[in-house]
N, C-alpha and C positions, 0 to 999 in steps of 0.2 A: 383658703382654698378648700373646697370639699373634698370628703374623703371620695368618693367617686370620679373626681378629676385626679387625684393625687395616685389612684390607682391607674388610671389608663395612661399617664405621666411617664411612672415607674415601669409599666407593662411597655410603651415604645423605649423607655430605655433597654433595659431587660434586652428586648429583638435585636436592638441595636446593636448592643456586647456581642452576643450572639452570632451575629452577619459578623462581627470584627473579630472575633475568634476562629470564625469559617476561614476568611479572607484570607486572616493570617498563615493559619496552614496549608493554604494553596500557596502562600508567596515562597511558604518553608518546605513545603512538595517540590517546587521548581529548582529551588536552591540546590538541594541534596545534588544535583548530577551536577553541578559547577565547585563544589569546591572539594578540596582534598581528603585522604582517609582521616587523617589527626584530627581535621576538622567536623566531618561526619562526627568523630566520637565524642564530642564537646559539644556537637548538638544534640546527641541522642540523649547525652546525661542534663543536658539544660531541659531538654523536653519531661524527662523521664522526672525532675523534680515537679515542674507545675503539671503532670498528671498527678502526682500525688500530693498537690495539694486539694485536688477536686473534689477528694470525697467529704472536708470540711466543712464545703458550701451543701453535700445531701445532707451532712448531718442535719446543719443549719434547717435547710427546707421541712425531711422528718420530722423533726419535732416540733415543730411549728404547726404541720399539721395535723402529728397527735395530740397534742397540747389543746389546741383550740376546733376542732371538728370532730366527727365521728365518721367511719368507715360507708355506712348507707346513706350519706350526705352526698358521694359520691357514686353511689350505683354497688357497692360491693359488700360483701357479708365482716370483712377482714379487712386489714391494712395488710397483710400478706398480698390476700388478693385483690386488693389496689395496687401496690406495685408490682405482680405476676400480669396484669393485664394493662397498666400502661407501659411497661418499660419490657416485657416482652422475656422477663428472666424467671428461670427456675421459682418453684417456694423455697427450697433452700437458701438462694442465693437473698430472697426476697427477707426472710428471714434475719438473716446474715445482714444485713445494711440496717435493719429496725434495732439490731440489738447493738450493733454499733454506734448508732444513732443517740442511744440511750446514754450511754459512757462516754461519749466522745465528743456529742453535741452539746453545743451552747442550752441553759436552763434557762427557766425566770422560777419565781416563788410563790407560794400561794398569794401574795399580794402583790405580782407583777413584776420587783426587781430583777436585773439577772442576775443568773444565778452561774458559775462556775462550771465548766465538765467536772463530771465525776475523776476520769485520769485526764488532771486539768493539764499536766506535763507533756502527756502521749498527743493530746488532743492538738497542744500548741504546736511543737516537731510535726506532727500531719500538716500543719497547716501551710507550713513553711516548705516544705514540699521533703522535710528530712527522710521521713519512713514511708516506706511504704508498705501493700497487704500483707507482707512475710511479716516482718517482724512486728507489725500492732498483733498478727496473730498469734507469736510468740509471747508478747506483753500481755496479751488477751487469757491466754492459758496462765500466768503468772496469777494473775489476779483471781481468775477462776477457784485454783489452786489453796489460795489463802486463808486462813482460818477463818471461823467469823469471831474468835472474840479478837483479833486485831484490831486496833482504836485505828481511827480516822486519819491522826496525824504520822504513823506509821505504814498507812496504805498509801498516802501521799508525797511520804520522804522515799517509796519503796519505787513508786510512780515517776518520782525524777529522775531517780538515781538508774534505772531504767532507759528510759529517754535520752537521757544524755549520754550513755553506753550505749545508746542501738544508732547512733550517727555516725560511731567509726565503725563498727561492729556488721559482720554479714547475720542471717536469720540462724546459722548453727552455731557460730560463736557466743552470740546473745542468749539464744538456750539456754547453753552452759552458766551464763554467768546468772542467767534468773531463778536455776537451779539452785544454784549454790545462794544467791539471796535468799530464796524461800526455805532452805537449808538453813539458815542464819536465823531468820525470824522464827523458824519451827522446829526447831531443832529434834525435837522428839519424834515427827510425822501425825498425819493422822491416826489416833486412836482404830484400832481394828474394830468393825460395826458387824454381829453377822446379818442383821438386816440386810443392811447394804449389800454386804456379798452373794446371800440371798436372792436379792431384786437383780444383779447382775450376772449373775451366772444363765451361763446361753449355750447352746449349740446348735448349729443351722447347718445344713442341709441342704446345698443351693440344688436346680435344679440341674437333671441331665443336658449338656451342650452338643453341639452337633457331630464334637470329635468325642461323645461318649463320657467326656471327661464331667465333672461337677468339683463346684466349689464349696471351702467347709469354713466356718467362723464359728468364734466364740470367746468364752471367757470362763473359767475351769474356778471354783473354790479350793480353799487351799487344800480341804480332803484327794478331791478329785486329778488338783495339780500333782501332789503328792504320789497317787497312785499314776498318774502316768508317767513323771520324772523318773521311778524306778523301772518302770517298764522301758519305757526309751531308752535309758542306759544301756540296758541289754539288748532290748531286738533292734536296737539302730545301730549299735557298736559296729564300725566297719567293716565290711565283709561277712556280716551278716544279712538273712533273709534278703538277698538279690534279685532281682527280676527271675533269674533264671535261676531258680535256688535250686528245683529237681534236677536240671542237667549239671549245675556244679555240685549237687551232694554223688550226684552220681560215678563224677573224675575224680569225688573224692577232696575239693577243691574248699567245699564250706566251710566258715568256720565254728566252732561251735562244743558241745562235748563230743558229740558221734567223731569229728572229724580226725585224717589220719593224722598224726603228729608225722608222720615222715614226708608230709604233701606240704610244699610250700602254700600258705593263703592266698587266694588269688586279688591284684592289685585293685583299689580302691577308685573308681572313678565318678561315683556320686557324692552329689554336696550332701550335708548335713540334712538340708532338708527334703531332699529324695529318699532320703533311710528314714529318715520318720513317715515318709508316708510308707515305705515299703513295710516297716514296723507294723505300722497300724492296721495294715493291708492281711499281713502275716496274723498278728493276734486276731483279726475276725474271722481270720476262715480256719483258724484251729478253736473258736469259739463256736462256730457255727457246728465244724464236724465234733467235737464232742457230743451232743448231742442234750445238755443241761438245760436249754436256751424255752424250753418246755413250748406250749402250744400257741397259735396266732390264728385264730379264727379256724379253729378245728383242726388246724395242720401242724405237723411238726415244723417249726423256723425254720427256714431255710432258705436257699437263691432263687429264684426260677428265671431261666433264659430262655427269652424268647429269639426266635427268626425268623424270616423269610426262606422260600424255594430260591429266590434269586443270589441272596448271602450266601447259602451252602454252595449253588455250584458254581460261585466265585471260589471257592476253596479249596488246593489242590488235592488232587487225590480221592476227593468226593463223589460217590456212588452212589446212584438209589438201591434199596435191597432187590436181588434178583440180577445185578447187571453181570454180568463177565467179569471177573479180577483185574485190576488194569486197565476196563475201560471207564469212563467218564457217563454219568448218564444224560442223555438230550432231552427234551419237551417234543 
């Protein structure tokens, strides 16, 4: 048989599954309102394993087609952007399936045999429908994790032992226990690099949102973590710098050096993470009025607030200059 019969052969197979796969979940659609709850739950878990067997057969497809074609064979610059534009998903996510593909899917070798997955254990449990996306991402981070002088036969006994814990195991409990393997095989951690720490250190700045508020990310070197670890101690230290720190310094209420000793401190109702922003909030606007902060395009550092005519006389109490005491002023 020719190899172009044996294609179009496979290809009405192939639709055929496919229509029997549909079929089937419409007969398993009908079902769900005819039988009981206990039963609902024994179907959702039987469905819930052959979905995760699925991504077995991408891996399968993936590397089959990076193995043997290239990306402009197809119309696209990337295999990212091969699969962002048939399958309708993120780069990310696009991403995310290629590098799984990599580890997870079936090989061959430079001369055609196959060749084993990389986590030939992880791979197997996918296939069967054991794991699903949580914890290969758990497994996924394991590995990531792992030295590289680790020989081969230790990333593989690391990889079973793995697998076979993430079948009783939820994605938090397996954490734990992957931790503690890479604990075991590395017992010292990564060596401190300051390159590395270096190339990672960030601070972003998100932009203004519509409630005014902005988001802030990063990752601090240990100088820098240092310097604000001690800072936080104190300007977060509860019932410190409050929302309303002027009207409680003013009852007397702060706490602090100034405060009285004879004034109970006022109770605490923000998390941990409210006082560090209120911290950080506090150490900028005594950095700013100090006045050290030196020059920024000719001007002294500082805030500048802008408004509107319409914001002010939203505000009460708001007057243009010239109006009456007490009244309000119109347009």
């Amino acid at each position: 048989m020719s190899v172009g019969r044996t294609s179009v052969r496979y290809m009405g197979e192939m639709s055929g599954a496919v229509d029997a796969i549909q079929s089937q979940l419409a007969i398993l659609h009908g079902a769900c309102d005819a039988v009981s709850h206990r039963e609902l739950v024994g179907l959702l878990a039987e469905v819930t394993t052959v979905a995760r067997s699925i991504p077995a057969l991408q891996h399968r497809v993936l590397n089959r087609l990076v193995a043997e074609t290239e990306p402009h064979r197809l119309g696209e610059s990337s295999w990212t952007r091969v699969l962002t534009t048939a399958l309708r998903v993120s780069g990310r996510d696009a991403k995310r399936r290629l590098d799984r593909a990599t580890v997870l899917g079936p090989r061959r070798a430079m001369t055609g045999e196959p060749v084993a997955p990389r986590w030939q254990a992880t791979a197997a449990a996918q296939a069967r429908g054991v794991l699903g996306a949580e914890r290969v991402a758990v497994i996924a981070t394991f590995h990531k994790h792992l030295p590289g002088w680790v020989d081969v036969g230790t990333r593989e006994s690391a990889d079973a032992q793995l697998a076979g814990l993430a079948a009783g195991l939820g994605p938090e409990a397996l954490g734990k226990a992957a931790g503690q393997l890479l604990m075991m095989i590395d017992q010292d951690g990564p060596e401190p690099c300051e390159q590395d720490q270096a190339r990672h250190r960030s601070v972003t700045l998100g932009p203004q949102q519509r409630d005014r508020t902005r988001s802030i990310r990063g990752r601090l070197d240990a100088e820098a973590g240092a310097y604000w670890e001690a800072i936080l101690a104190n300007e977060a230290a509860p019932g410190t710098n409050p929302p309303d720190a002027e009207a409680a310094a003013a009852h007397g209420q702060a706490r602090g050096a100034d405060a009285d000793p004879g004034v109970p401190a006022r109770s605490e109702c923000r998390s941990q993470a409210q006082r560090h922003h209120d911290a950080v909030k506090a150490v900028g606007r005594r950095a700013l009025a100090c006045g050290e902060l030196g020059m920024h395009n000719g001007l002294p550092v500082t805030v500048i607030v802008s408004t509107t005519l319409q914001d002010l006389e939203k505000e009460p109490g708001w007057r243009s200059p010239g109006a009456a005491p007490g009244c309000r002023s119109r347009r």
